[in-house]
N, CA, C and O atoms as a GROMACS GRO file, in nm:
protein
  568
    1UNK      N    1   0.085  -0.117   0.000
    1UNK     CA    2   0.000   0.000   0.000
    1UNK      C    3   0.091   0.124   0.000
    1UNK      O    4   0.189   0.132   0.073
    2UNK      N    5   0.051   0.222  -0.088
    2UNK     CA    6   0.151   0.309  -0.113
    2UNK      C    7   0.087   0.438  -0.011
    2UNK      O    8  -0.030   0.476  -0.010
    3UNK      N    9   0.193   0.488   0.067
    3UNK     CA   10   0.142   0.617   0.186
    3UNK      C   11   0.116   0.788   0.054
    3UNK      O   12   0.190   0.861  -0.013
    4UNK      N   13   0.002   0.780   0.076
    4UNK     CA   14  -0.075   0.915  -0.001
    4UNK      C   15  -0.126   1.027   0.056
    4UNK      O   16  -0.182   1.036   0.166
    5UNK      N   17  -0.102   1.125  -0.036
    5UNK     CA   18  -0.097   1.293   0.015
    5UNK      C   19  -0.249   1.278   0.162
    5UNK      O   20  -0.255   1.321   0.277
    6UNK      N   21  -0.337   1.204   0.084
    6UNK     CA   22  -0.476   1.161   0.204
    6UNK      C   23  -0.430   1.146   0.320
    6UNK      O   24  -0.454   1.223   0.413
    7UNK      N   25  -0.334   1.010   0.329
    7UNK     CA   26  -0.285   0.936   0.486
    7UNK      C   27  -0.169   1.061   0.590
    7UNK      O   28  -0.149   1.061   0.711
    8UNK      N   29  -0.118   1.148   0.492
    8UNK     CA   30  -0.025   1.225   0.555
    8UNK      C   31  -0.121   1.362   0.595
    8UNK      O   32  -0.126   1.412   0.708
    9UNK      N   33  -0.184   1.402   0.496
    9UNK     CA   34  -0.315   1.479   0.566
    9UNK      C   35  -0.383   1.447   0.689
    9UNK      O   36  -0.376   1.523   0.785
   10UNK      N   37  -0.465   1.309   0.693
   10UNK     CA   38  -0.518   1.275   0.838
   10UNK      C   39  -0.418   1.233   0.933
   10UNK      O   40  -0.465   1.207   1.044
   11UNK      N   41  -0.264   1.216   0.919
   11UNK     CA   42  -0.157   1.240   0.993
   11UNK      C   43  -0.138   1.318   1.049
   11UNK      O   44  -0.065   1.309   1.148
   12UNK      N   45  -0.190   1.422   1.015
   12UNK     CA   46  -0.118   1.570   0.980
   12UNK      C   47  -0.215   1.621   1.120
   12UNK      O   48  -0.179   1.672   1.226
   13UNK      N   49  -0.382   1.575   1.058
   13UNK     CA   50  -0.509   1.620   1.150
   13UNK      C   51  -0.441   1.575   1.273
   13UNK      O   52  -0.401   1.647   1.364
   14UNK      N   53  -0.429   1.410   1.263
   14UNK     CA   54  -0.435   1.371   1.395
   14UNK      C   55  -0.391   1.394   1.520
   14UNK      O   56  -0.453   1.409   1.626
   15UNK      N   57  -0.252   1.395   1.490
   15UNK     CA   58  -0.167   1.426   1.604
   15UNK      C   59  -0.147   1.628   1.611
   15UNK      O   60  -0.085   1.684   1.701
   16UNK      N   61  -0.210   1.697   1.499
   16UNK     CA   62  -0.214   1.843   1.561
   16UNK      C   63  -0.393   1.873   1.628
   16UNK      O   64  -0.431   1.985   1.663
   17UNK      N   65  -0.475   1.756   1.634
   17UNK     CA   66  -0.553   1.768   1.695
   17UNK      C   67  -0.530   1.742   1.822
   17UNK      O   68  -0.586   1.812   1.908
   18UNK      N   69  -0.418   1.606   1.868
   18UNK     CA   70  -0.372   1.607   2.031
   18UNK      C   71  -0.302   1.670   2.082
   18UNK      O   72  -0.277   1.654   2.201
   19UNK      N   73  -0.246   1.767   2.004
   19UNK     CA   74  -0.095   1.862   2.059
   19UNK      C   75  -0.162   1.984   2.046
   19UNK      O   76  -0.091   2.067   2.103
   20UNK      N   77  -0.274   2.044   1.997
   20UNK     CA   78  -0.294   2.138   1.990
   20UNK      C   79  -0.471   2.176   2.053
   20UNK      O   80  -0.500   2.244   2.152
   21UNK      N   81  -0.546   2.120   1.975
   21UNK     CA   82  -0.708   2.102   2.050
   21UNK      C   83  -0.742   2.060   2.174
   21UNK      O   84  -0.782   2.115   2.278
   22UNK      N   85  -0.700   1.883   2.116
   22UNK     CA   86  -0.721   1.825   2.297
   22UNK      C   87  -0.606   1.862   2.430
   22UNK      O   88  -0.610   1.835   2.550
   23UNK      N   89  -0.518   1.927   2.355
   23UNK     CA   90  -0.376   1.949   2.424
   23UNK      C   91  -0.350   1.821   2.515
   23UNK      O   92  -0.394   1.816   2.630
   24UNK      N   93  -0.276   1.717   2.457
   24UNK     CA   94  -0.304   1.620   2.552
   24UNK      C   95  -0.129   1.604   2.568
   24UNK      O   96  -0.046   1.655   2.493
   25UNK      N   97  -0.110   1.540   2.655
   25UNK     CA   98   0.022   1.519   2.717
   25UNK      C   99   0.115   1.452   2.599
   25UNK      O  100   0.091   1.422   2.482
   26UNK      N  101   0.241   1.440   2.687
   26UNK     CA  102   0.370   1.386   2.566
   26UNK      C  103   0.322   1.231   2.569
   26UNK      O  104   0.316   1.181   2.456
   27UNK      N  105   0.289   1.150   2.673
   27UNK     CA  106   0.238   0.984   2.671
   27UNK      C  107   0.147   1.010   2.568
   27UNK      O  108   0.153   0.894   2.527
   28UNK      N  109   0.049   1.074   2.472
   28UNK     CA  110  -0.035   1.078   2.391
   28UNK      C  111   0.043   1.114   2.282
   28UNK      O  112   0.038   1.038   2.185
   29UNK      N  113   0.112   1.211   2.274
   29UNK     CA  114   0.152   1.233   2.144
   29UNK      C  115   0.296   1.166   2.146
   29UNK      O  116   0.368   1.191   2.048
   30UNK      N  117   0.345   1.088   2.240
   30UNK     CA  118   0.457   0.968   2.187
   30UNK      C  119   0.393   0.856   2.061
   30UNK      O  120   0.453   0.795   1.973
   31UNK      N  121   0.271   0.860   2.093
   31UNK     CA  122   0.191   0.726   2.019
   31UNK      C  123   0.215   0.736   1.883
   31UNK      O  124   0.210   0.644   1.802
   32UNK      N  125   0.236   0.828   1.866
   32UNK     CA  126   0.257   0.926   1.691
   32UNK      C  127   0.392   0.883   1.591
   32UNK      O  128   0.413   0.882   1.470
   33UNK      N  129   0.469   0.847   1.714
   33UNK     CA  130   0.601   0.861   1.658
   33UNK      C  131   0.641   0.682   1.672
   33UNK      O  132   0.589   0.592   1.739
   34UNK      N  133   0.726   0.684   1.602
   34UNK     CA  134   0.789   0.507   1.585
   34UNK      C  135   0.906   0.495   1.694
   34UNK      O  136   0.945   0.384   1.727
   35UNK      N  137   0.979   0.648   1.766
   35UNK     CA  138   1.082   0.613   1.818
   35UNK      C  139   1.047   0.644   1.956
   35UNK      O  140   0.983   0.749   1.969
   36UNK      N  141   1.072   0.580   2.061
   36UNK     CA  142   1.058   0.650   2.167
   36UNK      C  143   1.185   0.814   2.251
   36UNK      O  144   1.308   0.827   2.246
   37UNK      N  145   1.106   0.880   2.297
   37UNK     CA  146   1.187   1.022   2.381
   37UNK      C  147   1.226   1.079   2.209
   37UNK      O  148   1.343   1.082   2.171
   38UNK      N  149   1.135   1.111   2.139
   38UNK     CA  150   1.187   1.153   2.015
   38UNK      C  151   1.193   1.302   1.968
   38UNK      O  152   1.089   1.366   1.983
   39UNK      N  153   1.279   1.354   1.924
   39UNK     CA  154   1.279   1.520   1.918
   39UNK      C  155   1.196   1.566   1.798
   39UNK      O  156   1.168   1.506   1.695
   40UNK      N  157   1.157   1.709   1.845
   40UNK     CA  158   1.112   1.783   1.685
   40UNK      C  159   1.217   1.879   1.656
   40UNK      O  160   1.240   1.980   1.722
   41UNK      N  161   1.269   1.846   1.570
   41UNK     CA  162   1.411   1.896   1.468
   41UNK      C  163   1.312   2.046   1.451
   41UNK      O  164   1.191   2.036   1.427
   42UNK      N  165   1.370   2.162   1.465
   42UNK     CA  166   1.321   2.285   1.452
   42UNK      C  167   1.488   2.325   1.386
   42UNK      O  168   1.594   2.319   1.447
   43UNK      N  169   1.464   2.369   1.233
   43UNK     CA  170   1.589   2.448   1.189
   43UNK      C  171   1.574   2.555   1.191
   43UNK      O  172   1.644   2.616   1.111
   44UNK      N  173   1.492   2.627   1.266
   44UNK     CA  174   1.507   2.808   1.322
   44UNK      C  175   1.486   2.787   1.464
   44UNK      O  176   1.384   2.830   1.517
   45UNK      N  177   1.552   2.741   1.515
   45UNK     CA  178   1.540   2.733   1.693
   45UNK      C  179   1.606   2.624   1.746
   45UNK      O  180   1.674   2.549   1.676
   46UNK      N  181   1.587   2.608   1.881
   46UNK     CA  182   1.599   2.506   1.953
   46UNK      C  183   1.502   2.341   1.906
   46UNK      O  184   1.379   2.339   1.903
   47UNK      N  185   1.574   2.241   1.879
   47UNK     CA  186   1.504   2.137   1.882
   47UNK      C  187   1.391   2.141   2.024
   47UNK      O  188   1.381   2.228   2.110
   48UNK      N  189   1.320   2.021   2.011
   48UNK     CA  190   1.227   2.073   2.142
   48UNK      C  191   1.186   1.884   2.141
   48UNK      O  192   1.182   1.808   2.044
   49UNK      N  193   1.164   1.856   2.280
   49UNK     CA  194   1.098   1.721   2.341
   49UNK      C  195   0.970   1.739   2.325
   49UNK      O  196   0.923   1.853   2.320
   50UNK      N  197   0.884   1.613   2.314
   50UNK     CA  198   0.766   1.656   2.382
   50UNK      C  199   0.710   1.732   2.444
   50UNK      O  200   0.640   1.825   2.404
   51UNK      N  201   0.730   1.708   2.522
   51UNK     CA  202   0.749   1.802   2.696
   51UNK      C  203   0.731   1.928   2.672
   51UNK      O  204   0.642   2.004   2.710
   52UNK      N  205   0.858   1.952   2.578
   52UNK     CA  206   0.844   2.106   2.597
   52UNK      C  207   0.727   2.158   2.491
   52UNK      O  208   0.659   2.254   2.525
   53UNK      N  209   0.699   2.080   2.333
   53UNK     CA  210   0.574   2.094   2.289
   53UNK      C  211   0.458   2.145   2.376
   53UNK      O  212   0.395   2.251   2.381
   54UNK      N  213   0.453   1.996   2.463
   54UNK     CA  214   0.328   1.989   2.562
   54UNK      C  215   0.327   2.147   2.618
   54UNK      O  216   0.226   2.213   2.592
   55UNK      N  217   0.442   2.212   2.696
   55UNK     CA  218   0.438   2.329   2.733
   55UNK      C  219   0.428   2.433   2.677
   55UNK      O  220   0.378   2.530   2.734
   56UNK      N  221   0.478   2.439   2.541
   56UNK     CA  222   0.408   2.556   2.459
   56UNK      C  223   0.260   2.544   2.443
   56UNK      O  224   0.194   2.642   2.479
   57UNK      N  225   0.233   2.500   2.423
   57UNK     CA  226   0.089   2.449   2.367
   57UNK      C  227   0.013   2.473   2.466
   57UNK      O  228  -0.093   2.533   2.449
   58UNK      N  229   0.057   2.425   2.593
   58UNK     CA  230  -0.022   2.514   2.715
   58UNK      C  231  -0.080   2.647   2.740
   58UNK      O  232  -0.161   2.704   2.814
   59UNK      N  233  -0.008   2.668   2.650
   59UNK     CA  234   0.025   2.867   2.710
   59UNK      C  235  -0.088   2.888   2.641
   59UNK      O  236  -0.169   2.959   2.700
   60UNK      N  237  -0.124   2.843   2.520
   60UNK     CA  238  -0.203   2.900   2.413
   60UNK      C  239  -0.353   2.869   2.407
   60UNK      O  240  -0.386   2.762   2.458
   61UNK      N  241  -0.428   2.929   2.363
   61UNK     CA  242  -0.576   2.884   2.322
   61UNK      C  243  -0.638   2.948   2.185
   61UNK      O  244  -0.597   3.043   2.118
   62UNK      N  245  -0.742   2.871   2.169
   62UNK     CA  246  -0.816   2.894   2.059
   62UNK      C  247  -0.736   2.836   1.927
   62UNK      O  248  -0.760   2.882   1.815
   63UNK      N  249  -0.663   2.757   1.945
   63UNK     CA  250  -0.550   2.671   1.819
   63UNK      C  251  -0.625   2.621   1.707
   63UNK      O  252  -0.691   2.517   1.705
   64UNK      N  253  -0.609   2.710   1.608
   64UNK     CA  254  -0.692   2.578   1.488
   64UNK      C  255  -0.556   2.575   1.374
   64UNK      O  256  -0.460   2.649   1.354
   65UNK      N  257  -0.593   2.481   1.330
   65UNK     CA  258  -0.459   2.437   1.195
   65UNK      C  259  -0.572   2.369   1.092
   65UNK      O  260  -0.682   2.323   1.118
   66UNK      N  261  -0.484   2.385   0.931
   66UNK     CA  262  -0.511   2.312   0.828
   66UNK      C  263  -0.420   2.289   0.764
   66UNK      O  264  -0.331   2.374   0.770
   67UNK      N  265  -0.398   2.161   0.669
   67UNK     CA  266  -0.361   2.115   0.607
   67UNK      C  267  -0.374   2.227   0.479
   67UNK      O  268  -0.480   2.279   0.444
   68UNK      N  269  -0.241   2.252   0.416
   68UNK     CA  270  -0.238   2.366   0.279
   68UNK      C  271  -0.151   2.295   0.163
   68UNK      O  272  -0.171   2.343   0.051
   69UNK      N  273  -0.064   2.195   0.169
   69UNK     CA  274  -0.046   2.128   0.065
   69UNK      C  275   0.102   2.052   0.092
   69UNK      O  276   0.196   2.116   0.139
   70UNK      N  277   0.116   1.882   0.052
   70UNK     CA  278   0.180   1.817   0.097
   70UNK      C  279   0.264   1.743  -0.060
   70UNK      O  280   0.193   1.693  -0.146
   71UNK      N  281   0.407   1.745  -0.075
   71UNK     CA  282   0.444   1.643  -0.196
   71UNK      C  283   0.477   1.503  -0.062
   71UNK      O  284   0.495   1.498   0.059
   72UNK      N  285   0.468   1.392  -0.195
   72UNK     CA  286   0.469   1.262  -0.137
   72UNK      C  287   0.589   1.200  -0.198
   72UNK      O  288   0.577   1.162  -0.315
   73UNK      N  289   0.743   1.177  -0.118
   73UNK     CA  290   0.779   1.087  -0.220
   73UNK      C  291   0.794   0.946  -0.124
   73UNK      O  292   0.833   0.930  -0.008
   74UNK      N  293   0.744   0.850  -0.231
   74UNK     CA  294   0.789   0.714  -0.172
   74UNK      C  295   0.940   0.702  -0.149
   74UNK      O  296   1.014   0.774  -0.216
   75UNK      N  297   1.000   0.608  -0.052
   75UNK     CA  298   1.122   0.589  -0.016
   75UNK      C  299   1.133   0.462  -0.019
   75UNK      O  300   1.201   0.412  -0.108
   76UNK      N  301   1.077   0.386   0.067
   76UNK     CA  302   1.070   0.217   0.016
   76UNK      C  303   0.970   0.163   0.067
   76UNK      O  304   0.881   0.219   0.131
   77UNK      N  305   0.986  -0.005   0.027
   77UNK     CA  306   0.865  -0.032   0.037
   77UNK      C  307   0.867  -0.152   0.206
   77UNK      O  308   0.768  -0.191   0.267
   78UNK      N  309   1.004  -0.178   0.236
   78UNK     CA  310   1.023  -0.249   0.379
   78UNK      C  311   1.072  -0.227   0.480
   78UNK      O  312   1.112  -0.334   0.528
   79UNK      N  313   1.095  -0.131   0.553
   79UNK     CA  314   0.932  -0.100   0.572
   79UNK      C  315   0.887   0.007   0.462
   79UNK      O  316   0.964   0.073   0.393
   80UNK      N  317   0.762   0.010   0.459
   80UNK     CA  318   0.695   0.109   0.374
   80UNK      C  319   0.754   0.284   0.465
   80UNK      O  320   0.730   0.336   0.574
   81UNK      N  321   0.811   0.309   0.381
   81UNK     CA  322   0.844   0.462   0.410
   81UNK      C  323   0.797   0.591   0.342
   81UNK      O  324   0.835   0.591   0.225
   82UNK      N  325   0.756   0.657   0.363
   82UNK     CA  326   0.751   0.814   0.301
   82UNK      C  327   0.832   0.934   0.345
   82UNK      O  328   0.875   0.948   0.459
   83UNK      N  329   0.854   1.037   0.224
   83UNK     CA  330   0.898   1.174   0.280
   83UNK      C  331   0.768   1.289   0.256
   83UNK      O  332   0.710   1.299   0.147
   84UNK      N  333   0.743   1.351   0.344
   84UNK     CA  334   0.643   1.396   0.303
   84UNK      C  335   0.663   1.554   0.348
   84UNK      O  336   0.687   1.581   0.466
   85UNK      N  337   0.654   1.645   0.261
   85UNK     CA  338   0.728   1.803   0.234
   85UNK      C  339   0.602   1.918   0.249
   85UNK      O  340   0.538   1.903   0.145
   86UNK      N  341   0.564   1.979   0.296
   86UNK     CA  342   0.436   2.061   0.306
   86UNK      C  343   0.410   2.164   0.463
   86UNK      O  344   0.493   2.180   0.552
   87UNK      N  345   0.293   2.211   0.459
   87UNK     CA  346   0.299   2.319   0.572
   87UNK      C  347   0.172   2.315   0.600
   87UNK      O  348   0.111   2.240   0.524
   88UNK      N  349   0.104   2.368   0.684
   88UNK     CA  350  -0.001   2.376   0.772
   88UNK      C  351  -0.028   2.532   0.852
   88UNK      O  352   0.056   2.601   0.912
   89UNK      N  353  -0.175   2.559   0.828
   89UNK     CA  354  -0.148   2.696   0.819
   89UNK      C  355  -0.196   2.700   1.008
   89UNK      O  356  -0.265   2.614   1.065
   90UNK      N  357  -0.145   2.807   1.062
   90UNK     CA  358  -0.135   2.756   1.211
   90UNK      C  359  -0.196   2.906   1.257
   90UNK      O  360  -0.156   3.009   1.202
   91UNK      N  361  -0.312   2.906   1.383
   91UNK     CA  362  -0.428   3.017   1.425
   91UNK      C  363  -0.408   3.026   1.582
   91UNK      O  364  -0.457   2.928   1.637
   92UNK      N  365  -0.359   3.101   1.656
   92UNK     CA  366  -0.354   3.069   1.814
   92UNK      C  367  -0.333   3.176   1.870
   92UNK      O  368  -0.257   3.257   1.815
   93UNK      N  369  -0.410   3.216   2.031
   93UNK     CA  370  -0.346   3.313   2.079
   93UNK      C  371  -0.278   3.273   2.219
   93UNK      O  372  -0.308   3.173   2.284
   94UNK      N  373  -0.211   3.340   2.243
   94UNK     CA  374  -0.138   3.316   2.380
   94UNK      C  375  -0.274   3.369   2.483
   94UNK      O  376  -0.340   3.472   2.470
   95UNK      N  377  -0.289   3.246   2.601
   95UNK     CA  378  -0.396   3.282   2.694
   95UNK      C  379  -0.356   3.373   2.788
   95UNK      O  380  -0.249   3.369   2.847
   96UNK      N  381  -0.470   3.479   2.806
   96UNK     CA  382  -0.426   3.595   2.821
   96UNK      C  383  -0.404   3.703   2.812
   96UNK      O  384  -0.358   3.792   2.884
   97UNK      N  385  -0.460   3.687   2.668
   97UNK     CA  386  -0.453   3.833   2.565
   97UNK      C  387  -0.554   3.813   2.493
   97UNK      O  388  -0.629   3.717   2.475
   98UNK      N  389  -0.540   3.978   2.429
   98UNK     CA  390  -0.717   3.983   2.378
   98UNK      C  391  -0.700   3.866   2.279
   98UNK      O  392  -0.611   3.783   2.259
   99UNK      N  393  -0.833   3.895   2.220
   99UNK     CA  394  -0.853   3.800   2.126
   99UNK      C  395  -0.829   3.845   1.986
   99UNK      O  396  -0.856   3.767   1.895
  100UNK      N  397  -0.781   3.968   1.959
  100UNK     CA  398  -0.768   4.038   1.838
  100UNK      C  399  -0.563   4.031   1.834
  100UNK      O  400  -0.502   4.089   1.743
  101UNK      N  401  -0.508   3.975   1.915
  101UNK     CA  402  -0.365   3.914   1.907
  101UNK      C  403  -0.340   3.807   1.872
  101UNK      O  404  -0.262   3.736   1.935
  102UNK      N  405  -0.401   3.767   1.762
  102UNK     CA  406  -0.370   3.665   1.721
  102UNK      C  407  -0.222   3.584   1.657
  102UNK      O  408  -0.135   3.649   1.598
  103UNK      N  409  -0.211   3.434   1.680
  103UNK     CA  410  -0.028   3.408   1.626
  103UNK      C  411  -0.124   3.384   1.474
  103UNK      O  412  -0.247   3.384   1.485
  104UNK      N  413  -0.068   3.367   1.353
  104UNK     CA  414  -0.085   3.379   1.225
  104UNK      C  415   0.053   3.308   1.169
  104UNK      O  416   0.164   3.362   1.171
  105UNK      N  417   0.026   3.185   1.123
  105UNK     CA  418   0.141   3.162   1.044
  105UNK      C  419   0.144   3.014   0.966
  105UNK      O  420   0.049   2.936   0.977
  106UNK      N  421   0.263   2.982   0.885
  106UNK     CA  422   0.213   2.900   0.806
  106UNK      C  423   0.329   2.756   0.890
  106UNK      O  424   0.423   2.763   0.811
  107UNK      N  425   0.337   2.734   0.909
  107UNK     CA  426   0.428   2.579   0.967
  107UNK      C  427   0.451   2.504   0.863
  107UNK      O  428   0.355   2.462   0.798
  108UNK      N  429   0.621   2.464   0.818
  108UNK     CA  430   0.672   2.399   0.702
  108UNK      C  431   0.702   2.295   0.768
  108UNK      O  432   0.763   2.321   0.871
  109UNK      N  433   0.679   2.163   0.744
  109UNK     CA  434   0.703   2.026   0.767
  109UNK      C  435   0.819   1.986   0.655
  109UNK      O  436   0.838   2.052   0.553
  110UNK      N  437   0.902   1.855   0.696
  110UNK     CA  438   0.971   1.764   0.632
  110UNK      C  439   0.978   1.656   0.701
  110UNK      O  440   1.067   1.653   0.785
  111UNK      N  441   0.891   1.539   0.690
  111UNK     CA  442   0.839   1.411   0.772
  111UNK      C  443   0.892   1.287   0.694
  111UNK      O  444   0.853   1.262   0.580
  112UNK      N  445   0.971   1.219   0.754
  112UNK     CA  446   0.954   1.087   0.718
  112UNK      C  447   0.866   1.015   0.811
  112UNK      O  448   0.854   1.034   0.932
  113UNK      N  449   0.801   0.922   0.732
  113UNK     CA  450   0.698   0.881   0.813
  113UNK      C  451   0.683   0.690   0.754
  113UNK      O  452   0.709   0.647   0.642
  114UNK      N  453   0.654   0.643   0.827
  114UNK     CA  454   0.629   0.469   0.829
  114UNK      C  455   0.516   0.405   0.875
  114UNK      O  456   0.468   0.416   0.988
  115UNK      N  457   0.470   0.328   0.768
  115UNK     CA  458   0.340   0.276   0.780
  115UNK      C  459   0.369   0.164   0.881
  115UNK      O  460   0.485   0.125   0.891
  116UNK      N  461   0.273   0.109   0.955
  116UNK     CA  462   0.314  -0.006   1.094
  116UNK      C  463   0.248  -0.101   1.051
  116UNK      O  464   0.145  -0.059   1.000
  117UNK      N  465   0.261  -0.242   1.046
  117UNK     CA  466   0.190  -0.364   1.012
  117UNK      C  467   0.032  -0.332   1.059
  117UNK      O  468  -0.057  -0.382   0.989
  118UNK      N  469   0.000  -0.265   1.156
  118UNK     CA  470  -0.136  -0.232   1.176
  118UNK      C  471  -0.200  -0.182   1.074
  118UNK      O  472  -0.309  -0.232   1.045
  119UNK      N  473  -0.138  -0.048   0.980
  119UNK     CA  474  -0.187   0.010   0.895
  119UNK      C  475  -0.142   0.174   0.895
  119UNK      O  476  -0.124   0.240   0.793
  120UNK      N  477  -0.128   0.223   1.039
  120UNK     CA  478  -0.087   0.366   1.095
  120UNK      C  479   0.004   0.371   1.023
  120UNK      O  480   0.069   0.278   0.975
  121UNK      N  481   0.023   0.529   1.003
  121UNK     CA  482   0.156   0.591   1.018
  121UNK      C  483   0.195   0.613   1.165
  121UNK      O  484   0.121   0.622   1.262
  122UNK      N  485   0.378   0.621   1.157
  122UNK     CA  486   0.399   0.701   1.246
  122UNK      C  487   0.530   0.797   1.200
  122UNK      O  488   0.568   0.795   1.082
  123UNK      N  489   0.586   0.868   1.285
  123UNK     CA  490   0.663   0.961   1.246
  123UNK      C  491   0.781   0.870   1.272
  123UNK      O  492   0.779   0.805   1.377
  124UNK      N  493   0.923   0.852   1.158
  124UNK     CA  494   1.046   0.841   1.184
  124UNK      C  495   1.103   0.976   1.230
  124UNK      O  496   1.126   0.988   1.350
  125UNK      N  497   1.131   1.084   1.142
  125UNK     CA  498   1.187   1.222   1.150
  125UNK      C  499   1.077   1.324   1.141
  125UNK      O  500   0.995   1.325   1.049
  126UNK      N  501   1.079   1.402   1.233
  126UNK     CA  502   0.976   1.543   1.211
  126UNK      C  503   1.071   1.619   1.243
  126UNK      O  504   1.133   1.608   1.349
  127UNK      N  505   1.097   1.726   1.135
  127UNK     CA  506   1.151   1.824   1.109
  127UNK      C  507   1.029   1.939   1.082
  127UNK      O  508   0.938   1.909   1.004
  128UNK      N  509   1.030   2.069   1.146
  128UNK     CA  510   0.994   2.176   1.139
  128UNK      C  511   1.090   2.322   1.046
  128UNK      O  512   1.150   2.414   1.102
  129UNK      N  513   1.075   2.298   0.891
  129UNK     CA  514   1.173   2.383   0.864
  129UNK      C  515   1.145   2.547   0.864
  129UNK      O  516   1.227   2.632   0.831
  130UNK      N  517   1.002   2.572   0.912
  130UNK     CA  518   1.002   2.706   0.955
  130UNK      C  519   0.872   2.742   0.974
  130UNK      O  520   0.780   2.700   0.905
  131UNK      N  521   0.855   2.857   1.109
  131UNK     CA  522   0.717   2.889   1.116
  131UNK      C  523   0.737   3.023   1.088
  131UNK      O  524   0.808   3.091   1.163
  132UNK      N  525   0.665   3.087   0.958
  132UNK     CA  526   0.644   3.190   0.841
  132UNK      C  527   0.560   3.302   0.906
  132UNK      O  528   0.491   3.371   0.832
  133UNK      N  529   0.561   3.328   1.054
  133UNK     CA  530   0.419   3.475   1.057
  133UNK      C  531   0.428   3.533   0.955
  133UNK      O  532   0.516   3.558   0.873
  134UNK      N  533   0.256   3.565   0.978
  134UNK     CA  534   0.216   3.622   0.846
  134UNK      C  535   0.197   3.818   0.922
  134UNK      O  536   0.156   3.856   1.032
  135UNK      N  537   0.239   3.883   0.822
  135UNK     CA  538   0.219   4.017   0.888
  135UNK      C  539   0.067   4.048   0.961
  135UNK      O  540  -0.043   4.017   0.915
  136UNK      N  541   0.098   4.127   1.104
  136UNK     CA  542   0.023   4.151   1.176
  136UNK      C  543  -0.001   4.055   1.288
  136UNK      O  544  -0.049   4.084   1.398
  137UNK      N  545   0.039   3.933   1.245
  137UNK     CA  546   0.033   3.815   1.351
  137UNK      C  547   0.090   3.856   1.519
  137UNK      O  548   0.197   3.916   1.532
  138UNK      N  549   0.017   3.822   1.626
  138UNK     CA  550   0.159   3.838   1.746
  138UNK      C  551   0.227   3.767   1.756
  138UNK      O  552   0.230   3.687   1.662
  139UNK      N  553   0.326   3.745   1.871
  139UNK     CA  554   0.453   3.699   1.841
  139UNK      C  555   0.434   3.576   1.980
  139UNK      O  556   0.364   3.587   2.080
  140UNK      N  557   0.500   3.492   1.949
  140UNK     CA  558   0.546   3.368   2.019
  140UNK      C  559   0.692   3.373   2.057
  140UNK      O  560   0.778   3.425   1.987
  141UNK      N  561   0.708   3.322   2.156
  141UNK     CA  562   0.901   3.222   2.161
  141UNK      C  563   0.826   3.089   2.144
  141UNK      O  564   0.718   3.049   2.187
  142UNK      N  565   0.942   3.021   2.051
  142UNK     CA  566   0.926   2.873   1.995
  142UNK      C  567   1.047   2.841   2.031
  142UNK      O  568   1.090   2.728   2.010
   0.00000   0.00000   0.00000
């Protein structure tokens, strides 16, 4: 079964629906990933743990994200691997502040990702190669 722009999309939903909506802990969003204690590669910042995800994500409310467009390349087929290249457009404010401070920006992914004999993906590498504010946006530390 070949991993498609679809499966990396509801990838994409899934786990920024537990890190960001349900805000649910790092034991929830470990489930995501194939490696255990696994980092998010940020090439404009500090790499970051779980953990510290979990703690940004705290701070914030009203989080919505979408999916804006993903290339797929196959890598192999044993295990079934993908690279998958795209961004996600990202809505949040820090709790606390009005509601007209909004963060605004677009989030660039570079994922390898592996299908599991179950059927899931999970993440080998998540790389974050940049979060893009869009003018007028407020500002975060990441």
């Amino acid at each position: 079964m070949t991993i498609t722009r679809d499966d990396i999309i509801a990838l994409a939903k899934a786990y920024l629906d537990c890190v960001m909506v349900r805000q649910e802990p790092p034991s929830e969003q470990q489930k995501f990933f194939l490696h255990q204690d696994p980092i998010l590669f940020l090439l404009r910042g500090e790499d970051m743990t779980l953990q510290q995800n979990y703690d940004l994500h705290r701070k914030l409310t009203d989080e919505k994200h979408w999916s804006v467009g993903w290339d797929i390349t196959a890598l192999c087929d044993k295990p079934e691997r993908a690279r998958a290249v795209g961004a996600f457009y990202w809505q949040a404010r820090v709790a606390g502040r009005p509601e007209t401070e909004l963060i605004k920006a677009y989030c660039f992914q570079d994922w390898i990702v592996q299908r599991m004999p179950s059927g899931e993906l999970k993440f080998v590498v998540y790389i974050n190669t940049d979060h893009s504010f869009l003018p007028g946006s407020a500002t975060v530390d990441i």
